[in-house]
C-alpha positions in Angstrom: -23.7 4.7 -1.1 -20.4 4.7 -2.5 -17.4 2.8 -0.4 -15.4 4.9 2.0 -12.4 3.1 0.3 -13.2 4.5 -3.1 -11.6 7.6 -2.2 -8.2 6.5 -0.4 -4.5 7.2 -1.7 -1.8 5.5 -2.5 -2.5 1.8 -2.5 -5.8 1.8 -0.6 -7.9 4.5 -3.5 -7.9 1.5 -5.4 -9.9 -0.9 -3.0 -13.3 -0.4 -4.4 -11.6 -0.8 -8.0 -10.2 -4.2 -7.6 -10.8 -7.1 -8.3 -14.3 -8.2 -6.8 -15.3 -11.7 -8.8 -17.9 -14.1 -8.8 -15.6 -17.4 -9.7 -18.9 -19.3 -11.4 -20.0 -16.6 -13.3 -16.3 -15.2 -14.2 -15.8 -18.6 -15.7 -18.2 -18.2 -17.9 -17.1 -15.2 -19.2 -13.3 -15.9 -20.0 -12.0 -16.3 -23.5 -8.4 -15.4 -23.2 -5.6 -17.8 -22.5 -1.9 -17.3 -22.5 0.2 -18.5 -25.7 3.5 -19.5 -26.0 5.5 -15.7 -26.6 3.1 -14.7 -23.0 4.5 -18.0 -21.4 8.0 -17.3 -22.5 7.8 -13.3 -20.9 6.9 -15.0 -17.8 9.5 -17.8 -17.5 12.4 -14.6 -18.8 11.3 -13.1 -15.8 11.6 -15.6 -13.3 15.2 -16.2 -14.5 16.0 -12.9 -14.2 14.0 -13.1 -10.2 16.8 -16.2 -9.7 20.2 -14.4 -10.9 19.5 -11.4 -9.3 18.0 -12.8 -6.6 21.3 -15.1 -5.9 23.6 -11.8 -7.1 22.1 -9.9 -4.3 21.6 -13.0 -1.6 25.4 -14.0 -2.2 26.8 -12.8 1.0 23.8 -13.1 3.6 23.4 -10.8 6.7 25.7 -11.2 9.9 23.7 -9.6 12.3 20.2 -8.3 13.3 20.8 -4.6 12.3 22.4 -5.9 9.0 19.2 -7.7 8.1 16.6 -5.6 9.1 18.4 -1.6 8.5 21.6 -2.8 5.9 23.8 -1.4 8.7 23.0 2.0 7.0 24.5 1.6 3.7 21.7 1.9 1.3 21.9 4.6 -1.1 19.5 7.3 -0.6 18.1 6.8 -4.5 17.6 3.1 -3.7 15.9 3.8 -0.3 13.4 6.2 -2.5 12.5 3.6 -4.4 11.9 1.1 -2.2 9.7 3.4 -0.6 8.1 3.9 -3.9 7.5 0.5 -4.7 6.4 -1.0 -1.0 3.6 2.0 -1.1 2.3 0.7 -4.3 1.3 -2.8 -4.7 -1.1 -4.8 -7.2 -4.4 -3.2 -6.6 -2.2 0.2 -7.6 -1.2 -1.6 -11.0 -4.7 -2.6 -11.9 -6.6 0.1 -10.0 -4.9 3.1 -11.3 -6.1 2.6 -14.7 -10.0 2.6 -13.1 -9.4 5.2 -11.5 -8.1 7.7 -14.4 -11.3 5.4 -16.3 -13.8 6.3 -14.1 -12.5 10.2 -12.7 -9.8 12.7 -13.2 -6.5 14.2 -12.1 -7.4 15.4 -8.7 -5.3 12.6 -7.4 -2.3 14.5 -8.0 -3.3 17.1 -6.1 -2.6 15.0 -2.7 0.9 15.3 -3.7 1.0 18.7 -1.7 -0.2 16.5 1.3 2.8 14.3 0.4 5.4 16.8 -0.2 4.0 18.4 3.2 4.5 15.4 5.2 7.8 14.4 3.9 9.1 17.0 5.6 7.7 17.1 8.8 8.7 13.1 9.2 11.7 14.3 7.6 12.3 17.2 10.6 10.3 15.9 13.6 11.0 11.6 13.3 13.6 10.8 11.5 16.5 12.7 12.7 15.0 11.2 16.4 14.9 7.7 15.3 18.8 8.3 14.1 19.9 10.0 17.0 18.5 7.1 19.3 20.1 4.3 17.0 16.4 2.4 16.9 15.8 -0.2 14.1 11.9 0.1 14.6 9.9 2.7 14.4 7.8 2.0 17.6 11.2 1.6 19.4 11.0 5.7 19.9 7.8 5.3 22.1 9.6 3.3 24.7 12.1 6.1 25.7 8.7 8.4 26.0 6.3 5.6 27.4 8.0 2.7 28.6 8.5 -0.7 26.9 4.9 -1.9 27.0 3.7 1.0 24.9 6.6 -0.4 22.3 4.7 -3.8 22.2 1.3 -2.5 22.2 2.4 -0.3 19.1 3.9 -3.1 17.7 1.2 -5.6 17.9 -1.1 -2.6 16.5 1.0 -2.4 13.1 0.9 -6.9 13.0 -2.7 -7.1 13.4 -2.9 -4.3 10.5 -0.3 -5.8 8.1 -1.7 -9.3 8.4 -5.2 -7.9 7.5 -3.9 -5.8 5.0 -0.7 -7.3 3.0 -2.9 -10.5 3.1 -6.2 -8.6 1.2 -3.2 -7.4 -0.9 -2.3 -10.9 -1.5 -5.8 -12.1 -2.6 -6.1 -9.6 -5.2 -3.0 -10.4 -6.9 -3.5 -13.6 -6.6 -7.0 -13.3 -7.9 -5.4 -11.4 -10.8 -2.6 -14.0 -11.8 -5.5 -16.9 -11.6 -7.1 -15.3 -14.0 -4.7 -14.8 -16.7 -2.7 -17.9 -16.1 -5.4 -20.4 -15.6 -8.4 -18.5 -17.0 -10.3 -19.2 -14.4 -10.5 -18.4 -10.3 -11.1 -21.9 -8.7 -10.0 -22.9 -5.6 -7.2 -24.7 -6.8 -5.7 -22.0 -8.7 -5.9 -19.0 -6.7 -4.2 -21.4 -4.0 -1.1 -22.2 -6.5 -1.2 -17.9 -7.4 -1.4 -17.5 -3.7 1.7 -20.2 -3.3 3.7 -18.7 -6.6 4.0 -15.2 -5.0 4.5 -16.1 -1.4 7.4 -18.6 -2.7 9.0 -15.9 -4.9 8.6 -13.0 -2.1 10.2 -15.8 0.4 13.5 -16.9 -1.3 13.8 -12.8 -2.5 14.1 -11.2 0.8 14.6 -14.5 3.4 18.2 -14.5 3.3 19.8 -11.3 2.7 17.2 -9.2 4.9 16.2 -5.7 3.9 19.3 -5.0 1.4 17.8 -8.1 -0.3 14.1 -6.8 -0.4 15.7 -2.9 -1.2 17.2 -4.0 -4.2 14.3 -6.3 -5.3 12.0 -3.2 -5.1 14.3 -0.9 -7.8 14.0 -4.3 -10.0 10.6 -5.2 -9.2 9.4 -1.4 -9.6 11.4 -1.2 -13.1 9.5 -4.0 -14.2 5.6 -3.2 -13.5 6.7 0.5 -14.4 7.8 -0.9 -17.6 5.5 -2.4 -18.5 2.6 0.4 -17.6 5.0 2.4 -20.2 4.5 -0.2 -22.9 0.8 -0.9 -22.3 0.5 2.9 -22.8 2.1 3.1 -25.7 0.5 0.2 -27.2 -2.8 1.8 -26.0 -2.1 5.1 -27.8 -1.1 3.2 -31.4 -4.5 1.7 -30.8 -6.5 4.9 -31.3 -6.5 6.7 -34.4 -7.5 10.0 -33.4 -4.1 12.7 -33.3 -2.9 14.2 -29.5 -5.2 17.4 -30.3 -8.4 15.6 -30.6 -7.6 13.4 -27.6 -6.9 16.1 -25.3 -10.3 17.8 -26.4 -11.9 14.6 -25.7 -10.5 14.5 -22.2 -11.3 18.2 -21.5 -14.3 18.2 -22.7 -16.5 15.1 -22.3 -19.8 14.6 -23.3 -22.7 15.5 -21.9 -21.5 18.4 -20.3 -19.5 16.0 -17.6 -17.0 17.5 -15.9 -13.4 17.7 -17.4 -10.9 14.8 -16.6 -7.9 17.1 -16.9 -9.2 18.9 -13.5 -5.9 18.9 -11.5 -6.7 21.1 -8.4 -10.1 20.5 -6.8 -11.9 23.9 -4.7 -14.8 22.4 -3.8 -16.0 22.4 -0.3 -17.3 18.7 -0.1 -16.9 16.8 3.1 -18.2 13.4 1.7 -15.8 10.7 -0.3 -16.4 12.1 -3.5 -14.4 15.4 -2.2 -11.6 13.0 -0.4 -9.0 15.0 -3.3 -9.8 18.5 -2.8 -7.2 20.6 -1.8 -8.9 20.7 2.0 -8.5 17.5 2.5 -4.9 17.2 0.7 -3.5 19.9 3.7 -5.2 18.6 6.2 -6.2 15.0 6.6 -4.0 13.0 3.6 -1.0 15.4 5.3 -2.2 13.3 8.3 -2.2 9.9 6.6 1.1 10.8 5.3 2.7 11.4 8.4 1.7 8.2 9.6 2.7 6.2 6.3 6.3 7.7 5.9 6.8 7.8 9.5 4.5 5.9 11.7 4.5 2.3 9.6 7.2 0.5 9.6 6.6 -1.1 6.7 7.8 2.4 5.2 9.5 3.9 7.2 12.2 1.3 7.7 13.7 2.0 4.3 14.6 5.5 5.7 16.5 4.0 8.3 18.3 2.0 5.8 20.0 5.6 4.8 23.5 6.6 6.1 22.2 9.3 8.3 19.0 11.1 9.0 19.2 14.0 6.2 20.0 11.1 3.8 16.6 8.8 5.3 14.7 12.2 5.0 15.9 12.6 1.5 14.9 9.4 0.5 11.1 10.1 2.0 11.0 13.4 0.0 12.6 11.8 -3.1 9.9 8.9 -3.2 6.8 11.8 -2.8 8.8 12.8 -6.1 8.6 9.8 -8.2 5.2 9.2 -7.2 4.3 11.8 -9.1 5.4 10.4 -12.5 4.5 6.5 -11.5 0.6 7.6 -10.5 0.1 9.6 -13.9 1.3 6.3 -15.8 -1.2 4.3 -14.4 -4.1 7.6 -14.9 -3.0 8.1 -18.1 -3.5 4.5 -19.3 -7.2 4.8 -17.6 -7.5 8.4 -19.6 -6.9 6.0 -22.6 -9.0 3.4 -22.5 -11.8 6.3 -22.0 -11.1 6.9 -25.4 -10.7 3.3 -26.4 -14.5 2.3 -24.9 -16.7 5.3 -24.3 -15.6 7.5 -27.6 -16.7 5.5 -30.9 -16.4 8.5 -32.4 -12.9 9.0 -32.0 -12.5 5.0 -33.2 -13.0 5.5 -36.5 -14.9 2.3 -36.0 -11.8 0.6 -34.9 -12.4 0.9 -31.1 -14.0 -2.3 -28.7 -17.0 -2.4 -26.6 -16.9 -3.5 -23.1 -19.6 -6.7 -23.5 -20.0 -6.6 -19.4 -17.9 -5.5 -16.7 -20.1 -6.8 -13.7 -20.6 -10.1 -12.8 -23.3 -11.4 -10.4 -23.1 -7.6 -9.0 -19.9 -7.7 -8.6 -16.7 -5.8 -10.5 -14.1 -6.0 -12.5 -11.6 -3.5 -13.4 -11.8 -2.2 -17.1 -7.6 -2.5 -17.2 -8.1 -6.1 -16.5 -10.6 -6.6 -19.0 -8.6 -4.6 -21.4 -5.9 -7.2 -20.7 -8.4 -10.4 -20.7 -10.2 -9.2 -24.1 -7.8 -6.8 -26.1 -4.2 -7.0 -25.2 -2.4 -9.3 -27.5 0.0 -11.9 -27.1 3.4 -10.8 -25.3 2.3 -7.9 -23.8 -0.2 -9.8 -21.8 2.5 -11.7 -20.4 4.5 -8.8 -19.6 1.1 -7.1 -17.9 0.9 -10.6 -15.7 4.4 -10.1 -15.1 4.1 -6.5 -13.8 1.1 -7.6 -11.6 3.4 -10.2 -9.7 6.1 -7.4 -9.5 3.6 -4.8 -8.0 2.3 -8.0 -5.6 6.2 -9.0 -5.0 7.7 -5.7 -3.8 4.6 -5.2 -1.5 4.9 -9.0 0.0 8.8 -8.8 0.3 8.9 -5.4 2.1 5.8 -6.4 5.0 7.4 -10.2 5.5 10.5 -8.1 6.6 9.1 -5.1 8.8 7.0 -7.5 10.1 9.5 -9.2 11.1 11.5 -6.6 12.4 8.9 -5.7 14.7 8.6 -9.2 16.0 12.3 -9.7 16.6 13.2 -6.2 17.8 10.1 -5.3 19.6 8.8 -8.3 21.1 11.2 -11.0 20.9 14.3 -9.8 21.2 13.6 -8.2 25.0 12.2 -11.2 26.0 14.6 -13.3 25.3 17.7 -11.0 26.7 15.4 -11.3 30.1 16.4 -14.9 30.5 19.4 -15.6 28.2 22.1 -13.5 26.5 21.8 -14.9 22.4 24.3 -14.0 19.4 23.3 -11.9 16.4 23.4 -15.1 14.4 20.6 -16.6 16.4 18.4 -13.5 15.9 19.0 -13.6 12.1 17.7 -17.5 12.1 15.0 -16.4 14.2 14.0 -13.5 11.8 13.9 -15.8 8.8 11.7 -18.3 10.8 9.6 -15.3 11.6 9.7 -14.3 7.5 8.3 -17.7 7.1 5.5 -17.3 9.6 4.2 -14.2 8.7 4.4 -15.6 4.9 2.1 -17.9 6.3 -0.5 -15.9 8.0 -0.2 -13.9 4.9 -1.1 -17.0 3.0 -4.5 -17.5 5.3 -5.5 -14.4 5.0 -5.9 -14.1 1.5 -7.6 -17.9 1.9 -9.7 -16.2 4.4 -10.6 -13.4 2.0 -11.4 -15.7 -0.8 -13.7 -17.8 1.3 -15.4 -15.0 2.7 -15.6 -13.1 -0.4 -18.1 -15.9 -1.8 -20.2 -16.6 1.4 -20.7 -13.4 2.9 -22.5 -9.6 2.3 -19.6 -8.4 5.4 -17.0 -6.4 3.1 -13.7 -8.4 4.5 -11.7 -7.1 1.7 -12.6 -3.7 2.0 -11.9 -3.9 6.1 -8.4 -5.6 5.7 -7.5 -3.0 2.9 -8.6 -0.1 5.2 -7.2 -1.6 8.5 -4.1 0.1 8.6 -5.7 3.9 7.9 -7.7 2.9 10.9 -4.8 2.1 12.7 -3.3 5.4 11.7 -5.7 6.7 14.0 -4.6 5.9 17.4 -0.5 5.8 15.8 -1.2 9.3 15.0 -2.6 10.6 18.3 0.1 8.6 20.3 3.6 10.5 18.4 1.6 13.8 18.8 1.5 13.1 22.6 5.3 12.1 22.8 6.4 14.8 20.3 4.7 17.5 21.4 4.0 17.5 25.3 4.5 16.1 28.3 1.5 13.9 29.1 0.2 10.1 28.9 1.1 6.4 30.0 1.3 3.3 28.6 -2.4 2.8 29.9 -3.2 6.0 28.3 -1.7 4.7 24.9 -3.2 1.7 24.8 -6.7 3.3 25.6 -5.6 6.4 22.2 -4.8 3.3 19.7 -8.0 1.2 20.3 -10.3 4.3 20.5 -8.6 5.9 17.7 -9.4 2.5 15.6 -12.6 1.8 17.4 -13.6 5.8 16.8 -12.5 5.2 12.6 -14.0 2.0 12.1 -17.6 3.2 13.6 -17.1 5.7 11.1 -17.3 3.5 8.1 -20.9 3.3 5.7 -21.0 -0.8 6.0 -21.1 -1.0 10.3 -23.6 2.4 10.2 -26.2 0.8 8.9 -25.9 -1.3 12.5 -25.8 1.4 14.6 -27.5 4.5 13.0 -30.9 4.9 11.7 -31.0 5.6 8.1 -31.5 9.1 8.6 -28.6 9.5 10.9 -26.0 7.8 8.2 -23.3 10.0 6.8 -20.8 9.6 4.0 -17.5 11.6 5.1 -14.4 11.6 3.5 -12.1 8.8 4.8 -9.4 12.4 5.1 -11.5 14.0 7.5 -12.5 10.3 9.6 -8.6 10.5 10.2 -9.0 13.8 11.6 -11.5 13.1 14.1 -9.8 9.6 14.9 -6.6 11.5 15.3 -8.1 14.4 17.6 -10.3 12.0 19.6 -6.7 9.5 19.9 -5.0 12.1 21.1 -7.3 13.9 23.8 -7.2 10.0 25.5 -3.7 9.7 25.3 -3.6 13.0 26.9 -5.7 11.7 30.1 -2.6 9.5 31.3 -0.2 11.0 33.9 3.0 12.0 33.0 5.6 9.5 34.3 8.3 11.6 35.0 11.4 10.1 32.9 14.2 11.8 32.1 14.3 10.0 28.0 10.7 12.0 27.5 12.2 15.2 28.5 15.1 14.6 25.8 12.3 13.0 23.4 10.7 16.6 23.5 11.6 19.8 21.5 13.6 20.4 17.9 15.5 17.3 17.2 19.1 17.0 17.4 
């Protein structure tokens, strides 16, 4: 049965896709090793992480809303690519290629769920979370709910990113181990683990969000840059002219279907229709709304903006640039087609994949291009985009995170028994950075570990968490936006039901509660959509509270 997370946007289409390894038997596989030009790419670029990362540190943050919103003096070009490069991440640099490999354009097509969504946050949230001066996105639901529906929201989005950002973590790391040290032992994916926790840390821990802002234009330059050049190394590989490529493409062998498809009509409600344009209006709209303006991981890059039709702009900007980015990383997959499944088109010159499982399990054909194929230089440059992917991902959840923890749970305890300064916030957010680096850390540990001693798909769980999350976030807004019901019993009944409701939903726990006859493969878009409607009919159940902030919460936005 193929994976529910085979089918999901943005960074999660690509957890099925990467990288799954048995260490023994991987071992016995690798022949590449880094030489001395790869070795010098890699030490250039972490001289260029240190300058920059000291040009943009210089000055430091002076108080809480400096560190975690840039006192709203981010540029709306750099908030849309921050946005840009926090929503993709390492399993985007590697998977994107398997997925252009293995399918076709339909991807693209979710873009109209994208651009759709853009502006709804762009109308409906972010001129609210302006107009009420919040720094966290989950600060909105205490005007409508009270403060205890802030915490429960904000404990939700923790107990996602840790699950998530550290899977995230473990691929990466999984990937560096591999090129660096040749191998995945213990050892090693511990030091890869270390390396991009370390370089994440002393990016973002001092200068707060402007720091991690201006990390993600360099960061997202540099694994862009290098997808560019792998392409175009890719393309002087194969002989064959542009007209006999784009045949190829079009029309595959054995009558398969063509890998140009861009828009997708068919009425399929299981994974392998997740892309069609049914499920791009209605449930990836959903997920959407929820990324650009639910997560704070996101979202808080809009409220780095001047003012809300600046933060909107940067949301609709980033759905933009996507657009480009995505069809680098398909394009290079569309290549490597050619380069292993078309001989003919070789001349003789092309490679054969020897294997690309190992004990079962998989390994991306971009990162066996890379292993096998790519030649010296440019496989340090690829190693170096892989870390970049990783670092603007890791930098960007250590400081929502934090946000959350300060502004959302912390910070209103503390004023309860003791008035603090801003300066003893900021210290507390950059112990907090550190502490969620950690639990990152553990996670991916955790994921390793389990990864070798159990069937029970961890990864694919802690990739998925926070679309199941989405769930319950979803249903929750839609009851403070849009009427005048539900407590903050009711809320925290819609967000474990709506992740409860999701989760059941998924092909690995069916087999524990279904008979086999009874099991069901359904698109992870329409999951959402049930979560969503069944999230919002028990938020729905609480009584209204009466407060005057709901009433003004209500309604077209100011």
């Amino acid at each position: 049965m193929r994976s529910w997370n085979q089918s999901l946007p943005t960074d999660f289409e690509y957890v099925s896709m990467a990288i799954e390894i048995n260490p023994l038997a991987f071992r016995e596989t690798m022949t590449s090793t880094f030489v001395a030009l790869d070795w010098l790419v890699f030490v250039l670029y972490f001289v260029l992480l240190t300058l920059t990362g000291w040009w943009i540190n210089r000055s430091g943050a002076k108080n809480s809303q400096e560190y975690f919103i840039g006192s709203h003096n981010i540029p709306t070009w750099l908030a849309a690519i921050s946005v840009l490069a926090t929503a993709q991440s390492a399993a985007t640099f590697l998977g994107g290629p398997d997925s252009g490999y293995r399918s076709n354009l339909t991807y693209l097509a979710s873009t109209f769920g994208a651009l759709m969504a853009a502006f709804f946050v762009g109308y409906f949230l972010i001129p609210r979370f302006y107009r009420y001066k919040v720094s966290t996105v989950y600060e909105l639901l205490e005007l409508r709910f009270g403060s205890r529906a802030k915490k429960q929201a904000g404990l939700m989005y923790l107990f996602g990113r840790i699950f998530a950002n550290g899977a995230r973590l473990y691929m990466a790391a999984i990937a560096v181990s591999m090129i660096l040290f040749t191998d995945i032992a213990l050892q090693h994916v511990i030091c890869s683990i270390a390396l991009l926790c370390l370089v994440s840390l002393l990016y973002s821990i001092f200068g707060g969000i402007k720091s991690v802002i201006y990390g993600d234009a360099l960061q997202c330059f540099v694994y862009v840059g290098a997808a560019v050049l792998v392409l175009l190394y890719l393309w002087s590989s194969i002989p064959a002219d542009f007209s006999s490529v784009w045949q190829a493409l079009d029309r595959p062998p054995h009558n398969a279907a063509s890998k140009l498809t861009l828009i997708d009509t068919n009425w399929d409600f299981s994974s392998a229709g997740a892309f069609n344009i049914y499920s791009s209006v209605t449930g990836l709209f959903l997920l959407y709304i929820a990324s650009f303006g639910l997560d704070q991981d996101l979202t808080q890059r809009a409220l780095t903006c001047k003012n809300a039709r600046q933060g909107s702009l940067a949301i609709l900007w980033s759905v933009v640039l996507v657009v480009p980015v995505t069809l680098v990383f398909m394009l290079i997959g569309f290549l490597l087609h050619i380069f292993y499944q078309r001989p003919d088109l070789m001349a003789g010159s092309g490679a054969v994949m020897q294997s690309s499982q190992f004990s079962g399990e998989t390994i991306t054909v971009f990162l066996y291009y890379v292993l096998h194929e790519m030649p010296a230089g440019l496989r340090g440059l690829v190693t170096v985009g892989v870390i970049a992917a990783a670092v603007s991902t890791l930098t960007s959840g250590l400081n929502s995170m934090a946000s959350v923890i300060i502004q959302d749970l912390y910070k209103p305890w503390q004023q309860q028994r003791q008035l603090k300064s801003e300066q003893y916030y900021v210290g507390a957010a950059r112990i907090s950075m550190l502490c969620c680096a950690i639990a990152l850390a553990l996670m991916a540990l955790l994921c390793f570990y389990w990864q070798q001693s159990s069937d029970m798909p961890l990864l694919t769980f802690a990739l998925g968490v926070m679309v199941f999350s989405y769930s319950g976030l979803l249903g929750v807004y839609a009851s403070a936006l849009f009427s005048q019901r539900g407590s903050p019993t009711s809320v925290l009944a819609a967000l474990i039901g709506g992740f409860v409701i999701t989760l059941l939903m998924q092909p690995y726990l069916q087999s524990y509660y279904l008979p086999p006859d009874w099991q069901f493969d359904l698109a992870f878009s329409w999951q959402l959509c049930i979560g969503f409607a069944c999230s919002f009919i028990i938020c729905q159940l609480g009584k209204t509270s009466g407060s005057v902030a709901k009433t003004e919460l209500n309604g077209v936005p100011a």
